[in-house]
C-alpha positions in Angstrom: -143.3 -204.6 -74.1 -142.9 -200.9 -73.3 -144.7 -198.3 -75.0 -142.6 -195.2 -76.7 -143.9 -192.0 -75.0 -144.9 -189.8 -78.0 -142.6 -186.4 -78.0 -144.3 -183.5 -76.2 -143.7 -181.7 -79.6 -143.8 -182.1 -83.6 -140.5 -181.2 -84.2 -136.9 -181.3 -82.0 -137.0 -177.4 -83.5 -140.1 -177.1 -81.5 -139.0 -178.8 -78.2 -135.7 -176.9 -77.9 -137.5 -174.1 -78.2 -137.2 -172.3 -81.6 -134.0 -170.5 -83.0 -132.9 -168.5 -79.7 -132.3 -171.9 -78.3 -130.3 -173.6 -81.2 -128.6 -170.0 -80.8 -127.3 -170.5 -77.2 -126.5 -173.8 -78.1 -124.4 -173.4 -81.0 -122.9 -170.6 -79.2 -121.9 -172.6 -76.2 -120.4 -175.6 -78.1 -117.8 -173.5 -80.0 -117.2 -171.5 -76.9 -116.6 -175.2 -74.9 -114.5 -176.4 -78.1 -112.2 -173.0 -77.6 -111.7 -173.4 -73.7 -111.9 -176.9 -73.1 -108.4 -178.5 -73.8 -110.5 -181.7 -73.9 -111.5 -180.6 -77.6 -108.1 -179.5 -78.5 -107.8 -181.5 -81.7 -111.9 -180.8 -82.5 -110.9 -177.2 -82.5 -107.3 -177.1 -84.3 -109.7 -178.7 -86.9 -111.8 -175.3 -87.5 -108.2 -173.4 -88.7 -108.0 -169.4 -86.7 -111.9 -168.2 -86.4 -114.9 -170.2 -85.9 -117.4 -167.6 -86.8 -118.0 -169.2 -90.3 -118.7 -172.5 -88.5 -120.7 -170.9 -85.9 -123.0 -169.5 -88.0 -123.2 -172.6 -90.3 -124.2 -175.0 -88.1 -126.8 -172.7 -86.5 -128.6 -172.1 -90.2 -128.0 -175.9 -90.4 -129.4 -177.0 -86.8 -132.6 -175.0 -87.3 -133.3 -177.2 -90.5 -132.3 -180.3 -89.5 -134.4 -180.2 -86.1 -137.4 -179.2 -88.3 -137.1 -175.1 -87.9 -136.6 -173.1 -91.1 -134.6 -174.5 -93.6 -131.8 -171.3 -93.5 -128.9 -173.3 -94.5 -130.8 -175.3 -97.4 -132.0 -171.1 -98.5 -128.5 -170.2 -98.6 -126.1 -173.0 -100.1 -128.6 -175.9 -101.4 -128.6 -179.6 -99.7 -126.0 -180.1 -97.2 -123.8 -182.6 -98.2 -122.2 -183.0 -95.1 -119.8 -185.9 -96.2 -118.7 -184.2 -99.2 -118.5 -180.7 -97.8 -116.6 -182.2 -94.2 -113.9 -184.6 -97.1 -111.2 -181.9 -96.7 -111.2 -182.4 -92.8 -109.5 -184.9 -91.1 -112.3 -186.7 -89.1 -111.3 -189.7 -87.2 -112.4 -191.6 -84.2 -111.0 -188.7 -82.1 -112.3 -186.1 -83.9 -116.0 -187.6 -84.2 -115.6 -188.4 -80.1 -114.5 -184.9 -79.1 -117.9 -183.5 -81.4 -120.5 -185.2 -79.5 -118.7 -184.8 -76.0 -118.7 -181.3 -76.7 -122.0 -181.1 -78.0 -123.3 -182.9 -75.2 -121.6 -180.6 -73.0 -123.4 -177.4 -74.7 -126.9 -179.4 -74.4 -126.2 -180.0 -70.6 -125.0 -176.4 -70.3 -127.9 -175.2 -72.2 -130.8 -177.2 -70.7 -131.9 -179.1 -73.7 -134.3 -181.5 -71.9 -133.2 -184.6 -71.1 -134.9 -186.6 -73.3 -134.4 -184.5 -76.5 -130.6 -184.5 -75.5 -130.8 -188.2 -75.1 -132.2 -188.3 -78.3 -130.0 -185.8 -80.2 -127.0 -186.7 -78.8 -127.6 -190.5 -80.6 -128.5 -188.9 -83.7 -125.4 -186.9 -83.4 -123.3 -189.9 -83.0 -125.0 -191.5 -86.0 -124.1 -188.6 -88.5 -120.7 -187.9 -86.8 -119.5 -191.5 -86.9 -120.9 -191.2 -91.1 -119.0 -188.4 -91.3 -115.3 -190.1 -90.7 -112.8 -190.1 -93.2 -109.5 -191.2 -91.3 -109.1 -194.5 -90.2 -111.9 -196.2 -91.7 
């Protein structure tokens, strides 16, 4: 039987480092999704400007790894089904997310293990979060 190592933090907010982190993050994954023609449907997704996303899913990051709650202050619970329902989100879609998340986390030296970690909780709510083809 092998033994879980516990996290060397309380909180994934903690072990990324606190909000600069989930800053350069955020900022490098809708950076990747602009340049990368590998995201190309991803980004045609997000209509002409992806600032109102950027800064959404950083308020929202810093909650949901266990940092203040800025989205939650600002607009109330998440929803993220009901608030993602007038998006397309298939198979694709949900694919080219975490690729390009995972890409930022690489590019931003999220340590390995919290990648690991985020990157299957990220497939979890993505895969939720279809609405085509299910």
């Amino acid at each position: 039987m092998q033994i879980e190592e516990k996290p060397p933090f309380d909180t994934p907010f903690e072990w990324i480092g606190g909000e600069a982190p989930v800053r350069r993050l955020v900022d490098r994954f809708y950076d990747l999704m602009d340049l990368e023609p590998g995201y190309a449907e991803l980004r045609a997704s997000h209509g002409s400007t992806l600032e109102d996303a950027r800064q959404k899913l950083f308020w929202f990051l810093c909650g949901w790894l266990g940092g203040p709650d800025h989205y939650v202050e600002r607009f109330g619970h998440p929803r993220l089904r009901m608030r993602h329902m007038p998006f397309s989100i298939g198979i694709l879609e949900r694919d080219q997310w975490v690729a390009c998340m995972d890409q930022a986390m690489a590019e931003t030296e999220v340590p390995p293990a919290l990648r690991e970690r985020l990157k299957n909780s990220f497939m979890q709510t993505a895969d939720w979060m279809r609405n085509k083809g299910v």
